[in-house]
SENU-911271 format. One line per field, with one value per residue (C-alpha): residue number from 0; x, y, z. Coordinates in steps of 0.5 Angstrom, whole numbers, plus 500, padded with zeros to 3 digits. Example, Ala and Ser with C-alpha at 12.3 -4.5 7.8 and 13.67 -1.06 7.14 Angstrom:
<nodes>
nuza = c(0 / 1)
X = c(525 / 527)
Y = c(491 / 498)
Z = c(516 / 514)
</nodes>
This chain:
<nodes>
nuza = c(0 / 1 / 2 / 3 / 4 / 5 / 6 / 7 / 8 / 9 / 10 / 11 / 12 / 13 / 14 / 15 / 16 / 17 / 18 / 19 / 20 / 21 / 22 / 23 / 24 / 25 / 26 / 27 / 28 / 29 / 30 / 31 / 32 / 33 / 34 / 35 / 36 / 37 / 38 / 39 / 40 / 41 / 42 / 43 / 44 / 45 / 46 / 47 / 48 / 49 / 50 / 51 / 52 / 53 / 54 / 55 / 56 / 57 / 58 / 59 / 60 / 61 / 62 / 63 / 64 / 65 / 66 / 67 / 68 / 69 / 70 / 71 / 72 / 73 / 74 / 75 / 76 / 77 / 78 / 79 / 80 / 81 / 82 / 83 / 84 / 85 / 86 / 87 / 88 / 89 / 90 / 91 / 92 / 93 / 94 / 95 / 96 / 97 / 98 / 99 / 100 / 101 / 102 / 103 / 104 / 105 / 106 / 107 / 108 / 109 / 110 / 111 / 112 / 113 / 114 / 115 / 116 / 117 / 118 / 119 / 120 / 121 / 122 / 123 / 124 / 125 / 126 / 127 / 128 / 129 / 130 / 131 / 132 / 133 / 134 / 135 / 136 / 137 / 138 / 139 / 140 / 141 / 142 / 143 / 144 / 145 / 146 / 147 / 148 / 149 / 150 / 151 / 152 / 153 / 154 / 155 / 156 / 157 / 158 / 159 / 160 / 161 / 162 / 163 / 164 / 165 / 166 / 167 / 168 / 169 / 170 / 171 / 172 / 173 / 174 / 175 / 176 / 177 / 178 / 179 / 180 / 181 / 182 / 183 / 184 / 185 / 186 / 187 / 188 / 189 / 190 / 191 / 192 / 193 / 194 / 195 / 196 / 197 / 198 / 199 / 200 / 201 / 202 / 203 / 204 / 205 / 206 / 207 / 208 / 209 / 210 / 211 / 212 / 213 / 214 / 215 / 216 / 217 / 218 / 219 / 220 / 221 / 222 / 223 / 224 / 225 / 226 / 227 / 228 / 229 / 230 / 231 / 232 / 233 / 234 / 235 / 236 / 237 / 238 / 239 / 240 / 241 / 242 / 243 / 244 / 245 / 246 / 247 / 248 / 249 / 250 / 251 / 252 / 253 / 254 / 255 / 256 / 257 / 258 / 259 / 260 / 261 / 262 / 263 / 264 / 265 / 266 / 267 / 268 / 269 / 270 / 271 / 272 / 273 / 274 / 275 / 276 / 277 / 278 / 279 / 280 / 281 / 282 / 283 / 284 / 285 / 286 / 287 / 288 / 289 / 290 / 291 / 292 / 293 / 294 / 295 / 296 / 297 / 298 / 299 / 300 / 301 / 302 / 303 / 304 / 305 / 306 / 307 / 308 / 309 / 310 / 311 / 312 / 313 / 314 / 315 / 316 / 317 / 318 / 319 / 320 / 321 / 322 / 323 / 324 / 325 / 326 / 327 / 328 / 329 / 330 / 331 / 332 / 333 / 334 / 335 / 336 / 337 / 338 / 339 / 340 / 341 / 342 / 343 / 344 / 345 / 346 / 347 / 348 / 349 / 350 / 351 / 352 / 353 / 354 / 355 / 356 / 357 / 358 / 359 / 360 / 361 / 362 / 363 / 364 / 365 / 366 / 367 / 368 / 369 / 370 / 371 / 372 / 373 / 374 / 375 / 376 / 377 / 378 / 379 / 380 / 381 / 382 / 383 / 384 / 385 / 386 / 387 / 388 / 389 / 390 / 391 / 392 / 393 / 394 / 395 / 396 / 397 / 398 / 399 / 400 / 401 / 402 / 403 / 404 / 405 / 406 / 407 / 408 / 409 / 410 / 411 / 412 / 413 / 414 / 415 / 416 / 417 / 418 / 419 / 420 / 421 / 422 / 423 / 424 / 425 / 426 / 427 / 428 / 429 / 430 / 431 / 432 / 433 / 434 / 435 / 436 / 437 / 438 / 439 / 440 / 441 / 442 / 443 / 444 / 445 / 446 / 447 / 448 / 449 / 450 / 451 / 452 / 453 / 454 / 455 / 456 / 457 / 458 / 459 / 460 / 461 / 462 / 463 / 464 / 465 / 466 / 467 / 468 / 469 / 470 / 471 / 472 / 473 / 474 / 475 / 476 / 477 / 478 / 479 / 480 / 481 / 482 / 483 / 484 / 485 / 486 / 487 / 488 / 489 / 490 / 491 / 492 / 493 / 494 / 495 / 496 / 497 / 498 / 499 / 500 / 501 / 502 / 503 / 504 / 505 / 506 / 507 / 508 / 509 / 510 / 511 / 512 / 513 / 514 / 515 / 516 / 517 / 518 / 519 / 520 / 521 / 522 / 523 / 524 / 525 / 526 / 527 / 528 / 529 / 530 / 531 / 532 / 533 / 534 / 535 / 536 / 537 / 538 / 539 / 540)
X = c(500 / 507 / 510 / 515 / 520 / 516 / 510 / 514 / 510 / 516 / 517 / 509 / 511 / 517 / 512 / 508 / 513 / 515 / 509 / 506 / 513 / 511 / 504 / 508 / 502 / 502 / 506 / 504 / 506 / 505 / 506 / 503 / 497 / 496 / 497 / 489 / 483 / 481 / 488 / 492 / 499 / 496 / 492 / 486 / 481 / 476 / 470 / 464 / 457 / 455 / 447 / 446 / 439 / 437 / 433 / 431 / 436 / 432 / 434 / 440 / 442 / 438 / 443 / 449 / 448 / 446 / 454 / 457 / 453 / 457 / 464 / 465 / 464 / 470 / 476 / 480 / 476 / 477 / 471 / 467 / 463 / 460 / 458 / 453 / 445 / 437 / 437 / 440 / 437 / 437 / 432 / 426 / 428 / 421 / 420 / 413 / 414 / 408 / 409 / 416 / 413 / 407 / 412 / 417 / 423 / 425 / 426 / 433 / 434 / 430 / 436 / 441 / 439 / 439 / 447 / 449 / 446 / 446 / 452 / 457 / 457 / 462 / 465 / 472 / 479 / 486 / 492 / 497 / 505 / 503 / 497 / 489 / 485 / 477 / 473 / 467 / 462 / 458 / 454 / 455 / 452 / 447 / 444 / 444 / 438 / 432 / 425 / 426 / 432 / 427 / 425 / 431 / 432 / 430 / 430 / 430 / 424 / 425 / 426 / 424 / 425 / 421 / 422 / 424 / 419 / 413 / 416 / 421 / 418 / 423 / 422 / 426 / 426 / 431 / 433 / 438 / 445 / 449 / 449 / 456 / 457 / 462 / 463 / 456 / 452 / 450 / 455 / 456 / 463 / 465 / 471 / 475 / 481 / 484 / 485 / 490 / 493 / 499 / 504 / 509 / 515 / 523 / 522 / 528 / 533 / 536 / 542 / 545 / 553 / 559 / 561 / 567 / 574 / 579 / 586 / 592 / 598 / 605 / 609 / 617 / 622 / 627 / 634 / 639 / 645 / 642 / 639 / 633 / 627 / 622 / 616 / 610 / 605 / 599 / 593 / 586 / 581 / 574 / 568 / 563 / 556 / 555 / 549 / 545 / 537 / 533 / 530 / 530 / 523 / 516 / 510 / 506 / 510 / 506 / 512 / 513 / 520 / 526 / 529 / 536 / 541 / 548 / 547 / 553 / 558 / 564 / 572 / 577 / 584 / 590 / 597 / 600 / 607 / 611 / 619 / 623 / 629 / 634 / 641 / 646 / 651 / 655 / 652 / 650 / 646 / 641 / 634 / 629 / 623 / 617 / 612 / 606 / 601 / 595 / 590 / 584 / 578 / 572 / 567 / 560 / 559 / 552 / 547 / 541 / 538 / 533 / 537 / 534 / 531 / 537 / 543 / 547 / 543 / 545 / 549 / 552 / 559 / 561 / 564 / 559 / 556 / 558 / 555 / 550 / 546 / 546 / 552 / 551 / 553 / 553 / 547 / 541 / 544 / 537 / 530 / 532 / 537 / 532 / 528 / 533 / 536 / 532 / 526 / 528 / 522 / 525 / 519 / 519 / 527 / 529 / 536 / 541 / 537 / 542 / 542 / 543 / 545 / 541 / 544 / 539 / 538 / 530 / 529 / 526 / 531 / 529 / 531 / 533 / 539 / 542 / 549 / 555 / 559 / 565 / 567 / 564 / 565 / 571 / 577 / 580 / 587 / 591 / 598 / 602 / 609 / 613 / 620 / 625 / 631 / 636 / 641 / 645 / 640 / 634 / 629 / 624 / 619 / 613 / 607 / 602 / 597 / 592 / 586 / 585 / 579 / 573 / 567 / 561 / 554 / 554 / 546 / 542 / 537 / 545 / 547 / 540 / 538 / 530 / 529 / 521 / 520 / 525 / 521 / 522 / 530 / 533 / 540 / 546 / 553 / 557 / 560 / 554 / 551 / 558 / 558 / 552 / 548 / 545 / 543 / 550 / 555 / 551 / 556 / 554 / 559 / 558 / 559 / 552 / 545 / 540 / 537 / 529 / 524 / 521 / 524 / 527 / 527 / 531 / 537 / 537 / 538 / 544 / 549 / 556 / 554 / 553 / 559 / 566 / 573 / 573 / 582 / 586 / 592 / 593 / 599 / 596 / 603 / 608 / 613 / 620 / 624 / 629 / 633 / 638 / 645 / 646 / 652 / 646 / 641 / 646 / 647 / 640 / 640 / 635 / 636 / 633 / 630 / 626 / 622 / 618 / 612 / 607 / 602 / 596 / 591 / 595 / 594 / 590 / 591 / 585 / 581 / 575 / 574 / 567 / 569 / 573 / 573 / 575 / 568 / 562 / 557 / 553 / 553 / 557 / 554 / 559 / 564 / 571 / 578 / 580 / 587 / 590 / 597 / 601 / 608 / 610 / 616 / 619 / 622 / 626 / 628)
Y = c(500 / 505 / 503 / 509 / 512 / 519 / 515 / 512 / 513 / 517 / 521 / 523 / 526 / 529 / 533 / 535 / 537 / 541 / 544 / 546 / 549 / 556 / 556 / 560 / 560 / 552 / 546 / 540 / 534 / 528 / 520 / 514 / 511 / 505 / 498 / 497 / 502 / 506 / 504 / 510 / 511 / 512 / 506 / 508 / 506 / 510 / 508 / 511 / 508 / 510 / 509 / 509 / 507 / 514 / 511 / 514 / 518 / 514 / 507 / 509 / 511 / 503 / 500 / 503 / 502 / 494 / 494 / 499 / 493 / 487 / 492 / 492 / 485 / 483 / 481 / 485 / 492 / 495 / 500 / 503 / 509 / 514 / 521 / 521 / 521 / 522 / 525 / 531 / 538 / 544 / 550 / 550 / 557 / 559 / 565 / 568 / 569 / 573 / 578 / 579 / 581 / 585 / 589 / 591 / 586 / 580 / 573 / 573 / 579 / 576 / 571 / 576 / 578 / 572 / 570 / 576 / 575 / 568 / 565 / 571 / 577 / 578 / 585 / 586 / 584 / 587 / 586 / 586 / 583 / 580 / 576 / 577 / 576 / 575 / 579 / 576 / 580 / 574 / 575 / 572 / 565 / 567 / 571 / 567 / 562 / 563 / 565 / 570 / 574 / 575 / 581 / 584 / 584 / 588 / 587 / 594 / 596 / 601 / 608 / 604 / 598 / 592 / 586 / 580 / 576 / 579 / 574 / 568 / 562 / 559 / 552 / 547 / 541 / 533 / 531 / 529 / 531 / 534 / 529 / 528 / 526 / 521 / 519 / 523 / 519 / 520 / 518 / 517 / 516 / 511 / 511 / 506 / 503 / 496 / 492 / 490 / 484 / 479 / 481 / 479 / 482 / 482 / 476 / 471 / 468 / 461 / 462 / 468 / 468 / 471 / 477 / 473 / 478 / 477 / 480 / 482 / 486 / 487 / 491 / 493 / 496 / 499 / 503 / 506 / 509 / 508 / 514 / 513 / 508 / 507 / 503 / 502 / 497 / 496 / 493 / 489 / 487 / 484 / 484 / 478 / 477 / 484 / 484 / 489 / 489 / 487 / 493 / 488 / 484 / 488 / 491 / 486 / 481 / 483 / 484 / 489 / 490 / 488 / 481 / 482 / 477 / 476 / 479 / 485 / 486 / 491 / 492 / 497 / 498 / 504 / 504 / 508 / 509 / 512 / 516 / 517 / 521 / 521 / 525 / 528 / 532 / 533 / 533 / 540 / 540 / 534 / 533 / 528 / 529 / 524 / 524 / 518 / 518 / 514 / 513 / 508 / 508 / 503 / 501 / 498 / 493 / 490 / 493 / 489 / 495 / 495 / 498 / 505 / 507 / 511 / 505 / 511 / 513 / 506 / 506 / 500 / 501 / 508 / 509 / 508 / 514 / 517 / 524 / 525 / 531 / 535 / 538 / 546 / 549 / 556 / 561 / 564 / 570 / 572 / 571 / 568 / 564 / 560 / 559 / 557 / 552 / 544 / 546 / 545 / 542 / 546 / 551 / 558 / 560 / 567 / 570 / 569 / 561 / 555 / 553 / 544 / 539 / 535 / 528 / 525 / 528 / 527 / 535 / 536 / 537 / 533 / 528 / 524 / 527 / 527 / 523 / 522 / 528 / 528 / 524 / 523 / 526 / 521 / 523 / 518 / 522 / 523 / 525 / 528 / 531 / 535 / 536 / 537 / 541 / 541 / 546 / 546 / 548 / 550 / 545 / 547 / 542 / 543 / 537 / 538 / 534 / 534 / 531 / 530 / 528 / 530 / 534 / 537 / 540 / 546 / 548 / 551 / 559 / 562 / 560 / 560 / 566 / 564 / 556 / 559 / 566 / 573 / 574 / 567 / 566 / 571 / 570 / 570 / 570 / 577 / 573 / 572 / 579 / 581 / 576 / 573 / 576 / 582 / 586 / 591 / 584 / 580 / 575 / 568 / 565 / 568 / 564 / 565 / 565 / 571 / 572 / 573 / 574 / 567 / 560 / 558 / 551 / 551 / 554 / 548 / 542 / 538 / 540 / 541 / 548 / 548 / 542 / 544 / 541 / 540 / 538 / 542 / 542 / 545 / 547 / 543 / 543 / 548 / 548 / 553 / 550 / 552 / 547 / 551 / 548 / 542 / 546 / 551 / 547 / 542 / 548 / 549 / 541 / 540 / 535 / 539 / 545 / 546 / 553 / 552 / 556 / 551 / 553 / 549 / 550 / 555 / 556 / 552 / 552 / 551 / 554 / 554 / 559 / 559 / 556 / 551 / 545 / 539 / 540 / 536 / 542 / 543 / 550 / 551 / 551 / 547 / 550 / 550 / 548 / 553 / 556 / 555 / 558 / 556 / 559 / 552 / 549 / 542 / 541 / 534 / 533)
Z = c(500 / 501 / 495 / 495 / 500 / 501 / 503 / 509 / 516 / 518 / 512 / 512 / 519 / 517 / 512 / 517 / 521 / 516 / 513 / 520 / 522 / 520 / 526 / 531 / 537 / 536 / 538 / 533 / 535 / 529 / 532 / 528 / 529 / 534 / 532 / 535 / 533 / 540 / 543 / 544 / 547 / 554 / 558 / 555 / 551 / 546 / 543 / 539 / 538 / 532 / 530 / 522 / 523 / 525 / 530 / 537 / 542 / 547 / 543 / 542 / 549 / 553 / 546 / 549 / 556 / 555 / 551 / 557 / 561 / 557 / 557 / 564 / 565 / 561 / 565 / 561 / 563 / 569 / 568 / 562 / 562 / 558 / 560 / 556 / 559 / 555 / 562 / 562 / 566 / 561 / 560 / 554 / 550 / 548 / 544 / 541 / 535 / 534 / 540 / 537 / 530 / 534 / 537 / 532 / 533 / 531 / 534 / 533 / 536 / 543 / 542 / 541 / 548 / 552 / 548 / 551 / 559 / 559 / 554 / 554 / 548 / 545 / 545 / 541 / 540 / 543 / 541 / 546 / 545 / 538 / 540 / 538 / 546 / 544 / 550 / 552 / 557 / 562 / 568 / 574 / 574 / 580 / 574 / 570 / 566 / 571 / 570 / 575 / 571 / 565 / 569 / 569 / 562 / 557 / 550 / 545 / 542 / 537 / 542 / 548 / 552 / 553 / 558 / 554 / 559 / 554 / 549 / 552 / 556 / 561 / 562 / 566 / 562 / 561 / 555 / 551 / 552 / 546 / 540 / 538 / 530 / 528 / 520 / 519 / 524 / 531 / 536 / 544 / 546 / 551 / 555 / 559 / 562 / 561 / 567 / 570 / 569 / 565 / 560 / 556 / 560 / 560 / 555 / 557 / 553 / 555 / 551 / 553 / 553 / 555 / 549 / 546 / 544 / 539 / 540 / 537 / 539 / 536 / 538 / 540 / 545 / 543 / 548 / 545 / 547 / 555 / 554 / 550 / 550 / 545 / 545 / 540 / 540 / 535 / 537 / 533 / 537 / 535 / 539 / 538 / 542 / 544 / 550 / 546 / 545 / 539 / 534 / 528 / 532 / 527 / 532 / 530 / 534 / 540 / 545 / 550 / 551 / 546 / 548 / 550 / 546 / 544 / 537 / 537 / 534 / 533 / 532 / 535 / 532 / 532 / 536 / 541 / 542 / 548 / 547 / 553 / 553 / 560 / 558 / 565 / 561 / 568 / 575 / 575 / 570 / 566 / 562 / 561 / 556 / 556 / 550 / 549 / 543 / 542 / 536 / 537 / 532 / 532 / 528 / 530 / 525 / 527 / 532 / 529 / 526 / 521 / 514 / 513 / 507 / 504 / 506 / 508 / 514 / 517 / 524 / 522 / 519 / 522 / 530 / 536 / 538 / 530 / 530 / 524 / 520 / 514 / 510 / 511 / 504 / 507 / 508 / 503 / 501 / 496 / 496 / 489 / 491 / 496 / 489 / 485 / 492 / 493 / 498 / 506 / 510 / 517 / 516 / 513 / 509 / 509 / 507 / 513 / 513 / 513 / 506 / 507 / 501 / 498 / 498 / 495 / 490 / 492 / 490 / 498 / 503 / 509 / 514 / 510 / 508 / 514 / 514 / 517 / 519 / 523 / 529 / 535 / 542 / 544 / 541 / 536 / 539 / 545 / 547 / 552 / 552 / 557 / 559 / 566 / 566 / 572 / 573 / 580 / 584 / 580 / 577 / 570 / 569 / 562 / 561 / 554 / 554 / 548 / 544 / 536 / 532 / 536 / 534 / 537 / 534 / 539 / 540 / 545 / 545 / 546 / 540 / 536 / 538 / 541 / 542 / 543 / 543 / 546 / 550 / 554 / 551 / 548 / 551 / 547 / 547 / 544 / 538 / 536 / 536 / 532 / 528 / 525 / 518 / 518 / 513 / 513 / 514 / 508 / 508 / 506 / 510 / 516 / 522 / 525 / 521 / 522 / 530 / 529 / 535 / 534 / 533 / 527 / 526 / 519 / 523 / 529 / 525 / 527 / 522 / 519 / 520 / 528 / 528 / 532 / 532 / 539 / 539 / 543 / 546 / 553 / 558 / 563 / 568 / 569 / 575 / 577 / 584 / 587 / 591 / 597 / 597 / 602 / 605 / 608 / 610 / 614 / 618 / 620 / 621 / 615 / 609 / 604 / 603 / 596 / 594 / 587 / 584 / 580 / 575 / 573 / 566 / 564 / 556 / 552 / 544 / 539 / 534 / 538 / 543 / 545 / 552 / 554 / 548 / 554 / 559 / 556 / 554 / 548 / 549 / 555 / 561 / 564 / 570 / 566 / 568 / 573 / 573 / 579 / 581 / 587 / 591 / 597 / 600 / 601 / 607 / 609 / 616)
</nodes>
C-alpha cells in the first residue's frame, strides 16, 4: 500500500512537521497510529457508538447502555463508561414569534438578547505582545437561566425597551444531551481502562552468553645508547555476541520489550607509541623528555537495526555513537537564491537561513539527507608530552597534553537565538551579536545565521554548519624550583629545602573559542577547568 520511499510513515510525518512548522502559536506533534483501532499511546480506550439507523435517541441510549453492561464484564476491562444521558437537565427556550412580530422585533434579536445575558456577547479583540485576545461579557452564574431573571432584561423596541419576558418562556426540562457526529451518524462516545492483568514482559532467552574477543598485538621495544626508550604497539580486536537488545523484531509480534540477546558486533583498531629521553650532560645539569601518542578507531559492524530507506543512514559501519546531519552549503543570500535551491522541509526559509545539500537528489531536502559527518564525542587522538630541566639547584618541568579528531554540534537558544519566542529565550552570546548575518554583513559565510524574535526551525538542525572541531592541546603542568645548596641546609639540621611556583591549566590552544573545548557541554553550560597557580616549599628533616 506505500510503495514509495515518500509514503513511509515516517517521511509522511516529517512532511507534516514541515508543512506546519511555520504556525508560531501552536505546537503540532505528529505520531502513528495504534496498532489497535480505539488504543492509543496511553492506558486507555475510546469507542464511539454509532447509530446508522437514524432511529430514536432514547433507543440509542438503552443499546449503549446494555453494550457498556457487556463491556464491563469483560475480565480485560477495569471500568467502561459514557457520560452521555437522555436525561439531561437544561432549560426549553420558547420564543413567540407572534408577540415579537406585533412589537416591531424579530425572533432572532430576542435571542441575540438572551446570548449575551445567559451564554456571553462578544464584544472586540485587542491586540497585545503579537497575539489577538477575543473579550467576552458574561454575567454571573447566579444571574443566569432562571425565569426569574427574565424580568431584568430588556430587549429593544424601536426608542424604547421592552422586558424580554412579554416574548420568552422558560421551561425546566431533561432531555437528551448534545449529540456528537461520527462519520456523519449519530455518535456517543464510550471511555474505558483495560484491567490490570499478564504481559509478555522481559522476554528471556536461555542462550544467553559471554561476548567473545578476539585479539592481537604487536609491538616492539626498543633502548638506545642507555638513553633513550621507544615502545610501539599495534593493536586488533573484534568483538562478538555483544549483549544488545533486539530493533529488527516487527510490532505485529505483540512484544512489550525488545529481547536482550548476543547479537552485536563490533571492532576496535590503532596503535599507541611512547618515547623516552634521560641524558645527564654532567652533575650539575641534566634533561629528561617524555611523550605518548594513542590512535584508536572503532566501527560497529551489526547493531541489528533495520536497513534504513537510504542505506547511508545505516548505523552500522560508522563508529559508535557517529554524529549525523545535513551537510550546510553556507546561507541563503537571496530570495532567488531560495528559488533556484532544493526546497527544505524546516518551515519557512528567508535570506540568512542555513541552505542544506540534498543528498539524495530527491528535490526535498529532509531528514532523509542527514548523513555521517565528522566524529564522535570521544577523540580517536591522545597524546601527552613534556619535559624536565635540572640546572645546579634549580628545576623547570612543562606537561602538553591533548586531543585529535573529535567534533561536537554545538546547539542551544545561546546560539540560536529564540528556541520558542525572545521574550522566554533570547539570550545569546557576544559572538553571536557580532558575528551572524544581518542585512550590513550580508556574508553567506557567515558563522551564524539570521537571529529572529520567534524560532526558527531551519537553522536548528543537526548540521555540519553547527559542527566544531573539539581538538585542542593545553599547558596542562608547568612547575619552576629552587633546591637550597645541602652546604645551607646541613647547617640548619635539615635534609632538604625546595622552593617552587606551580601552574595548572595554563594555556589551552585550539580553533574553538566558544568556551573550553575539553568539558562536556553543548553550549556551554558546563563550569570549566580552573587556572590555578601556587607558591610552596618541600621541607625534608
Amino acid at each position: 500500500e506505500r510503495p514509495g520511499k515518500e509514503d513511509d510513515v515516517q517521511a509522511v510525518i516529517g512532511q507534516v512537521y514541515g508543512r506546519t512548522a511555520d504556525i508560531k502559536d501552536a505546537s503540532v506533534f505528529a505520531i502513528s497510529p495504534g496498532m489497535i483501532p480505539g488504543y492509543g499511546m496511553g492506558n486507555a480506550l475510546e469507542l464511539h457508538m454509532q447509530d446508522k439507523t437514524g432511529g430514536d435517541v432514547n433507543e440509542f441510549f438503552q443499546t449503549t447502555q446494555q453494550y457498556l453492561g457487556a463491556l464491563n464484564q469483560r475480565p480485560e476491562i477495569a471500568m467502561a463508561y459514557s457520560t452521555f444521558d437522555v436525561r439531561y437537565p437544561q432549560w426549553l427556550v420558547e420564543v413567540d414569534p407572534s408577540k415579537c412580530k406585533r412589537a416591531g422585533i424579530t425572533p432572532d434579536q430576542v435571542l441575540s438578547t438572551l446570548s449575551g445575558y445567559y451564554g456571553g456577547q462578544y464584544v472586540s479583540n485587542f491586540n497585545r505582545f503579537g497575539k489577538i485576545y477575543r473579550v467576552m461579557m458574561q454575567a454571573n452564574p447566579e444571574s443566569r437561566v432562571s425565569p426569574e431573571t427574565l424580568k431584568n432584561i430588556k430587549v429593544r423596541n424601536g426608542a424604547e425597551m421592552a422586558p424580554i419576558e412579554n416574548f420568552v418562556k422558560l421551561t425546566r426540562v431533561y432531555g437528551p444531551d448534545l449529540l456528537n457526529r461520527f462519520n456523519l451518524f449519530n455518535s456517543i462516545s464510550v471511555n474505558g481502562s483495560p484491567a490490570p492483568g499478564y504481559s509478555t514482559g522481559e522476554y528471556g532467552n536461555p542462550d544467553v552468553a559471554w561476548e567473545e574477543a578476539t585479539k592481537a598485538d604487536v609491538g616492539i621495544e626498543l633502548g638506545l645508547f642507555n638513553k633513550i626508550k621507544i615502545q610501539a604497539d599495534y593493536f586488533y580486536e573484534k568483538r562478538e555476541g555483544i549483549f544488545i537488545q533486539r530493533e529488527s523484531t516487527p510490532s505485529v509480534v505483540g512484544t512489550k520489550t525488545a529481547q536482550w540477546v548476543n547479537l552485536g558486533r563490533m571492532k576496535n583498531q590503532g596503535f599507541d607509541m611512547s618515547l623516552e629521553f634521560d641524558h645527564s650532560f654532567n652533575k650539575d645539569f641534566s634533561i629528561s623528555a617524555r611523550g605518548n601518542f594513542t590512535y584508536n578507531r572503532n566501527k560497529k559492524l551489526y547493531d541489528d537495526k533495520p536497513d534504513q530507506i537510504w542505506k547511508y543512514q545505516n548505523l552500522a559501519g560508522f563508529a559508535n555513537n557517529q554524529q549525523f546531519g545535513l551537510i550546510a552549503e553556507g546561507l541563503f543570500e537571496s530570495e532567488e537564491d531560495i528559488a533556484n535551491w532544493p526546497k527544505q522541509d524546516f518551515g519557512t526559509v528567508r535570506p540568512g537561513d542555513i541552505k542544506y545539500r540534498d543528498v539524495n537528489g530527491d528535490g526535498v531536502v529532509n531528514t532523509f539527507d542527514k548523513v555521517a559527518i565528522g566524529y564522535t564525542l570521544v577523540p580517536e587522538i591522545n597524546y601527552g608530552f613534556g619535559a624536565s630541566v635540572k640546572w645546579k639547584g634549580i628545576d623547570v618541568s612543562v606537561f602538553f597534553s591533548g586531543v585529535g579528531h573529535v567534533t561536537r554540534i554545538i546547539q542551544g537558544q545561546n546560539l540560536f537565538g529564540a528556541s520558542s519566542t525572545i521574550l522566554r529565550m533570547g539570550q545569546i552570546f557576544e559572538d553571536v551579536a557580532k558575528n551572524r548575518w544581518t542585512l550590513d554583513n550580508q556574508n553567506p559565510n557567515a558563522p551564524y545565521p539570521r537571529l529572529s524574535l520567534n524560532k526558527v526551525d531551519n537553522n536548528q538542525q543537526l548540521s555540519t554548519y553547527w559542527q566544531r572541531d573539539m581538538s585542542f592541546m593545553r599547558l596542562k603542568d608547568a612547575e619552576i624550583g629552587y633546591t637550597l645548596p645541602e652546604s645551607m641546609t646541613k647547617k640548619w639540621g635539615l635534609s632538604k629545602i625546595r622552593f617552587y611556583i606551580q601552574g595548572k591549566n595554563l594555556v589551552t590552544f585550539s580553533d574553538f573559542k566558544l568556551w573550553d573545548p575539553e568539558v562536556n557541554a553543548n553550549y556551554g553550560n558546563v563550569y570549566p577547568l580552573i587556572r590555578t597557580f601556587a607558591i610552596g616549599a618541600n621541607v625534608n628533616f
